[in-house]
C-alpha positions in Angstrom: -7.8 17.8 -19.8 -5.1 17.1 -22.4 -4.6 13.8 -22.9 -0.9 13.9 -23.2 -0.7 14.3 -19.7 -1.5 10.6 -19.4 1.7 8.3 -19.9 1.7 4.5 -20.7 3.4 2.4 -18.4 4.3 -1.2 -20.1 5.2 -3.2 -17.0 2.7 -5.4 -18.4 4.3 -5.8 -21.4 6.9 -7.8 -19.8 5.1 -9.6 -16.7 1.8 -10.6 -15.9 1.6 -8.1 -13.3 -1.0 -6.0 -11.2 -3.4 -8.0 -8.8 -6.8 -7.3 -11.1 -4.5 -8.6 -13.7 -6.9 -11.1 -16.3 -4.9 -11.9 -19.2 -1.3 -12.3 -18.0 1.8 -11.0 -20.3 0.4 -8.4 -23.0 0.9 -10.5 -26.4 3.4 -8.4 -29.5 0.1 -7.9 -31.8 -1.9 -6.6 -28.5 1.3 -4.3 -28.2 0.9 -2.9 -31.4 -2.6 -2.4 -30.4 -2.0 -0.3 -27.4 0.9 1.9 -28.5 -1.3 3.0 -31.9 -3.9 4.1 -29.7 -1.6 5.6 -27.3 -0.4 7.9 -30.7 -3.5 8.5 -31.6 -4.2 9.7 -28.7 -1.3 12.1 -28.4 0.2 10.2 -25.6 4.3 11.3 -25.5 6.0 9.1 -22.6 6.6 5.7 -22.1 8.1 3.9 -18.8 9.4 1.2 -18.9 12.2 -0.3 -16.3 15.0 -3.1 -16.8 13.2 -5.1 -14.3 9.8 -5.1 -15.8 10.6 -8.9 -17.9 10.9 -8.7 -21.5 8.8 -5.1 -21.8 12.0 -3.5 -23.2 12.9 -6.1 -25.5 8.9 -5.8 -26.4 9.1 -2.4 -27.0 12.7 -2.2 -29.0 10.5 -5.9 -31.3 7.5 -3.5 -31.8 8.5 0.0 -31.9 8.2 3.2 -30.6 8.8 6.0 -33.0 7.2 9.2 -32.0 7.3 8.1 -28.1 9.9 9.5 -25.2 10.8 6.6 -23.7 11.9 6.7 -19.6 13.3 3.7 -18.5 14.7 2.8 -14.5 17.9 1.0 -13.3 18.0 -1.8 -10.9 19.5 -1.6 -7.2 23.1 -1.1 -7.8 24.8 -4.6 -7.0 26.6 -4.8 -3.3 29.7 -6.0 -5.0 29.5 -3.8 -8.2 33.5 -2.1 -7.8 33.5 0.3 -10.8 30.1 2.0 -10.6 30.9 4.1 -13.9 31.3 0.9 -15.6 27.9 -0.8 -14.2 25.6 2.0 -15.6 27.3 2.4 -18.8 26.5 -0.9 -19.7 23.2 -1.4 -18.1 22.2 1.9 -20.5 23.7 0.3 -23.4 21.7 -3.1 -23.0 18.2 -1.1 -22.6 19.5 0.8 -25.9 19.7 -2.6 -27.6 16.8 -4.0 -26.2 14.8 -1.1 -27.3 16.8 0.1 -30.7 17.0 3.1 -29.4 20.2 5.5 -30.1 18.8 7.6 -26.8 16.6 7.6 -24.0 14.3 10.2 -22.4 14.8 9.1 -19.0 16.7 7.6 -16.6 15.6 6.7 -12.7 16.8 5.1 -9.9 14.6 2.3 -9.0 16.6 2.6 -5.6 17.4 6.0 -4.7 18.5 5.3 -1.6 22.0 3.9 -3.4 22.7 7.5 -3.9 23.4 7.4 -0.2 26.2 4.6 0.0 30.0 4.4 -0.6 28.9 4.8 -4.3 26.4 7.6 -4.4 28.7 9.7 -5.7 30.2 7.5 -8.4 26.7 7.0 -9.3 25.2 10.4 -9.7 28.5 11.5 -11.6 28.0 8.2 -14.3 24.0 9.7 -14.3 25.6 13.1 -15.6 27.9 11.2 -17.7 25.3 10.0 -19.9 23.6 13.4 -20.4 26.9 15.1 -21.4 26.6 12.4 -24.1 23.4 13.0 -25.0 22.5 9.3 -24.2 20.1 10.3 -22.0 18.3 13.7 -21.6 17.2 13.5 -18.0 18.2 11.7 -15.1 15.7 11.2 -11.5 14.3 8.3 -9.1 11.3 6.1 -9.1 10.2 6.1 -5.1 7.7 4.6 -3.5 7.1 7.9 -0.4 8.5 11.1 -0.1 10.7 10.5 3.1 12.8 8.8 0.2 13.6 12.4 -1.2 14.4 14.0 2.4 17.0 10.9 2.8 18.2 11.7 -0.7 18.5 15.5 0.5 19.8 17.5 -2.5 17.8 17.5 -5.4 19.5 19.7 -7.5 20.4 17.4 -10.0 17.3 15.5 -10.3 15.3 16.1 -13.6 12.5 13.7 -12.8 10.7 11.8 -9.8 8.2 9.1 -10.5 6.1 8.6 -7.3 2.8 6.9 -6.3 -0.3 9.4 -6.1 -3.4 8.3 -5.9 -6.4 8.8 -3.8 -5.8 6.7 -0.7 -1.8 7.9 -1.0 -1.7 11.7 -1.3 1.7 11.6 0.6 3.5 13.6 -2.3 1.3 16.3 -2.2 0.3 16.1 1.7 4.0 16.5 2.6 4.8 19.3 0.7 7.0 17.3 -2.2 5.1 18.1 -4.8 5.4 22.0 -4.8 8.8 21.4 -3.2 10.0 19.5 -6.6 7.9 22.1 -8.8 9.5 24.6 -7.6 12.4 23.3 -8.1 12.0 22.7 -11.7 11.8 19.0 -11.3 9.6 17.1 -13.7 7.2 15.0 -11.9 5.4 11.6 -12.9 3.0 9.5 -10.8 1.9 6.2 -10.8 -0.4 3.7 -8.9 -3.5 6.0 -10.3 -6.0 2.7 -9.3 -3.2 1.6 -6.6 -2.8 -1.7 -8.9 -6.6 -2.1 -9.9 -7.3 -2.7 -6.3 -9.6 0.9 -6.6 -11.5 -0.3 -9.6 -12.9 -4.0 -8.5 -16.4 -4.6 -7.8 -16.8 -4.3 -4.0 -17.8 -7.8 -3.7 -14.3 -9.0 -5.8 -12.1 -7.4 -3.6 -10.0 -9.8 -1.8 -10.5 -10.9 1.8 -6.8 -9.9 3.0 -8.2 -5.9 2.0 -11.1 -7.3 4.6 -9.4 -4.7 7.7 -10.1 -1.6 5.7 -14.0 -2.7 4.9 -15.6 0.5 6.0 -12.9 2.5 3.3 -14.5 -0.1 0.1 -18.3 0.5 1.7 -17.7 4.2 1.4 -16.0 4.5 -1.4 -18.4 2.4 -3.3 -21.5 3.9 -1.8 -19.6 7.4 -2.7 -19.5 5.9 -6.8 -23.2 5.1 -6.5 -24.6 8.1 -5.0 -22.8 10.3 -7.1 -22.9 8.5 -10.6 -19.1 8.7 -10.9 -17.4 5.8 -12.6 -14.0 4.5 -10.7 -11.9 5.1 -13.2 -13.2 8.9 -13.7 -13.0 9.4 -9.4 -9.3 7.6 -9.8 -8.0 9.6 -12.6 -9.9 13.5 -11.9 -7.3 13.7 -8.7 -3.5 13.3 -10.2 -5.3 14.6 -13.5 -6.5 17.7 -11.5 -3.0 18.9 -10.2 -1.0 21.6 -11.9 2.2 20.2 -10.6 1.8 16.5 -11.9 3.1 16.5 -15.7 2.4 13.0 -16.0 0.1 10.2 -14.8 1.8 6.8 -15.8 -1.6 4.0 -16.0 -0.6 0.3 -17.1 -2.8 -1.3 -19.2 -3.7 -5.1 -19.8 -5.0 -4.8 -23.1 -6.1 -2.0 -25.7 -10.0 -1.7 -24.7 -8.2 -0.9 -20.9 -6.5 1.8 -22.6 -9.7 3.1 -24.3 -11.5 3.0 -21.5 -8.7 4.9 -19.5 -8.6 7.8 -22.0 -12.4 8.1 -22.3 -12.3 8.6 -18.6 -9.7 11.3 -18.7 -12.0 13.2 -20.9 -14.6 13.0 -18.7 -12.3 14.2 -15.1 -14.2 16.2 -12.7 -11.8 18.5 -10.3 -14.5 19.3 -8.5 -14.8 15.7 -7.2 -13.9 15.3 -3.4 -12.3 12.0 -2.4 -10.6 12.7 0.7 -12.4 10.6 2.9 -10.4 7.6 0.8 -7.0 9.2 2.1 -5.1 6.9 4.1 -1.4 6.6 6.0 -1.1 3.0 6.2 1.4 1.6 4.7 0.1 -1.8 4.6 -2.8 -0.7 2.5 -1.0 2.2 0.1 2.7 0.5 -0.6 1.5 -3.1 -2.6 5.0 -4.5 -2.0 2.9 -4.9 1.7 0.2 -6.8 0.3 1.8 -10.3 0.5 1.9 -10.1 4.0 -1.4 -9.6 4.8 
């Protein structure tokens, strides 16, 4: 398995995020760290999002040369009149941020504001920028695939970002994932170790997780039996799937990242995790998790 096919996601480099989270915002010098080894390793991608804290201004301090950088728009604002106007300079503040004359990428982190008053206003300004060459592909981060059948027609997205892992195979159980291949569409997923939350020791994972008990006994009985680390059962799914082109994995610190790409070289696609597959959305969507 190639590791190019692995992208770096740098939330972390702007907020102390993901719930196994130990070391808080990722430091400039651990930056460095990570996006060497991330060369080395012929990684190609990076996400970022204008959302994700300082990570752009992190990434634009530190740079990025030899990296395609994909970066997400926030909800477009309620009152925001001239829509044209709005992306134009939210794209030209990531540029600066990042020192970056162009972009690989461009999502929605809100797709569904393709469906209001200024859907249309908004996919045109998308286009806009790739007639300029600011940006070479446009798409939408989502968190399910019933966000795609609201969006409908897909014929000008160049790249979806959705969450795959394997409790939530919803993007490939629905049919989205050929559906978008065939289309031509670009595809990148994310939530690999659904925030960490698949690679705690059974006895760490918190007590609010305690409803789904049997799922953690099994899976961690299925680790043990078989001799399979997490992070090798996490990645040999998304890894294992033609249609994926990339798997976006965050990373705390540099000796994550290591560990994450010594793992991708060890996948195993004949590995069956299907008994982790779940439809609740309390458990697979983390944006639930605080009201547990």
């Amino acid at each position: 398995m190639p590791k190019s096919k692995i992208a770096l996601g740098t939330v972390q480099f702007g907020l102390p995020y993901g719930i196994t989270n130990q070391y808080g915002q990722i430091s400039p010098a651990e930056a460095v760290k990570i996006l060497s080894l991330a060369k080395n390793a012929e990684i190609d991608v990076i996400d970022t999002a204008i959302e994700y804290g300082d990570s752009e201004q992190m990434l634009g301090n530190v740079g990025f040369e030899g990296f395609n950088v994909v970066t997400k728009l926030p909800a477009l604002p309620i009152d925001r009149v001239n829509i044209a106007q709005w992306v134009t300079q939210q794209i030209a503040r990531s540029r600066q941020r990042l020192k970056a004359s162009n972009l690989y990428g461009v999502l929605l982190h809100r797709p569904a504001d393709l469906l209001g008053d200024g859907g249309k206003a908004l996919a045109r300004s998308l286009e806009t920028l790739k007639e300029a060459q600011v940006v070479q592909k446009v798409g939408v981060s989502i968190y399910g695939p019933d966000e795609l059948a609201q969006v409908g027609d897909i014929s000008n997205i160049d790249v979806v970002q959705a969450p795959l892992n394997v409790v939530d195979r919803r993007l490939q159980i629905s049919g989205w994932l050929h559906r978008l291949k065939d289309s031509g569409v670009e595809i990148h997923t994310r939530s690999a170790f659904l925030q960490g939350l698949l690679l705690m020791d059974r006895r760490d994972i918190p007590p609010k997780f305690g409803r789904w008990s049997r799922r953690w006994d099994e899976w961690h009985q299925f680790l043990s039996q078989t001799g399979t680390s997490a992070l090798v059962a996490c990645l040999s799914y998304p890894l294992s799937l033609p249609e994926v082109d990339r798997v976006v994995v965050g990373v705390d610190s540099s000796q994550q990242l290591e560990d994450i790409l010594s793992a991708a070289e060890g996948v195993d696609h004949s590995i069956d995790t299907s008994f982790m597959v779940s439809s609740d959305k309390r458990l697979i969507n983390p944006s639930h998790w605080s009201a547990l």
